[in-house]
N, C-alpha and C positions, 0 to 999 in steps of 0.2 A: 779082536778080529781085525786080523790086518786088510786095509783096502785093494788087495792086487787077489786074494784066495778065490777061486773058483775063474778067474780072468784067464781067455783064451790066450796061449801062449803060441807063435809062428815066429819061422826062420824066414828073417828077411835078406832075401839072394837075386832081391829086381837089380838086375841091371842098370835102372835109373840112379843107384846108389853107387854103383860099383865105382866112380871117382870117390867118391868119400872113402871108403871102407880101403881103397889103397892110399889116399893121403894121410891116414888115422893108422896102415899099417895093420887093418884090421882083419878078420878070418872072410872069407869068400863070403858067408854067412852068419847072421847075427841074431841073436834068439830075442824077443821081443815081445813084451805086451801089446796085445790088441788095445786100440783104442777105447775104452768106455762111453759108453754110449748113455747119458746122463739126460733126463725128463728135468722139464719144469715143473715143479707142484701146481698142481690144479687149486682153484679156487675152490673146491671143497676138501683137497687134505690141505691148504694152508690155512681154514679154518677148523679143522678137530683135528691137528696138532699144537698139544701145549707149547708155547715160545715166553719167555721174560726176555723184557726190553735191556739191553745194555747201552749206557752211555757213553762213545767213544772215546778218549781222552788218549793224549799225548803216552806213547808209550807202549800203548796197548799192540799183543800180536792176539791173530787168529789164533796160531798153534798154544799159547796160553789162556784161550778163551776154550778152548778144545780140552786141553789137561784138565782144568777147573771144573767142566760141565763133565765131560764124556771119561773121564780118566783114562783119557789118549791124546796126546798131541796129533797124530799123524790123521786126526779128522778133521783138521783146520780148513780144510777146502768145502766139507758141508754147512757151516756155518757162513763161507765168502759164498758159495754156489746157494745157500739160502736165502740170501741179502741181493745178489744180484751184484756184489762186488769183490772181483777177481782176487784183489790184491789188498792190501792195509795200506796204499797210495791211494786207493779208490776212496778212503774214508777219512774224513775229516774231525779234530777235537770236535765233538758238541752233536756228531752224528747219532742215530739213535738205530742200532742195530738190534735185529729179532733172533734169538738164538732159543733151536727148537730143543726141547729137552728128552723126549723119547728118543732117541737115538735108530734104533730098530724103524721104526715108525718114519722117521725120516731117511732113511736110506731105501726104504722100499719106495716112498713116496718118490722119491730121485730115480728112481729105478735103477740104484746097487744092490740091490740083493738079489 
């Protein structure tokens, strides 16, 4: 289930843009996902969602913690957006990351579904 399916799609033709869109040589208008509008998990779905603990080490991507868990790479931002950290710059050898394993479960908790 890819992350963008059911996301409002809009041509963006503000004005505000229109330097960019001729220095990029680009059409008057440009088709566009809508922002995602993404929830904190509440203290009670971050406790009745199942998570195992990962130990950070040298190396490690999200998007390979995502293939492993979810047999999807392209989920690698529920797992950073889970922790509270954006990036694998955000996290340190020896950190102890929470990666939830219902998957379903946690995208609705985030409010993507």
């Amino acid at each position: 289930m890819p992350r963008y399916i059911g996301d409002k799609v809009f041509n963006n033709d503000l004005e505000f843009y229109e330097f960019l869109r001729e220095k990029r040589h680009a059409p008057r208008s440009i088709t566009q996902y809508a922002t995602p509008r993404l929830i904190n998990p509440s203290v009670f779905d971050r406790a009745s969602i199942a998570t195992i603990p990962h130990i950070w080490k040298y190396g490690d991507r999200y998007y390979n913690l995502a293939r492993q868990h979810y047999g999807n790479p392209t989920y690698w931002w529920v797992i950073a957006w889970w922790n509270a950290r954006p990036t694998e710059a955000n996290v340190s050898p020896g950190n102890i990351i929470m990666i939830p394993l219902d998957l379903e479960q946690v995208l609705e908790a985030l409010g993507a579904n």
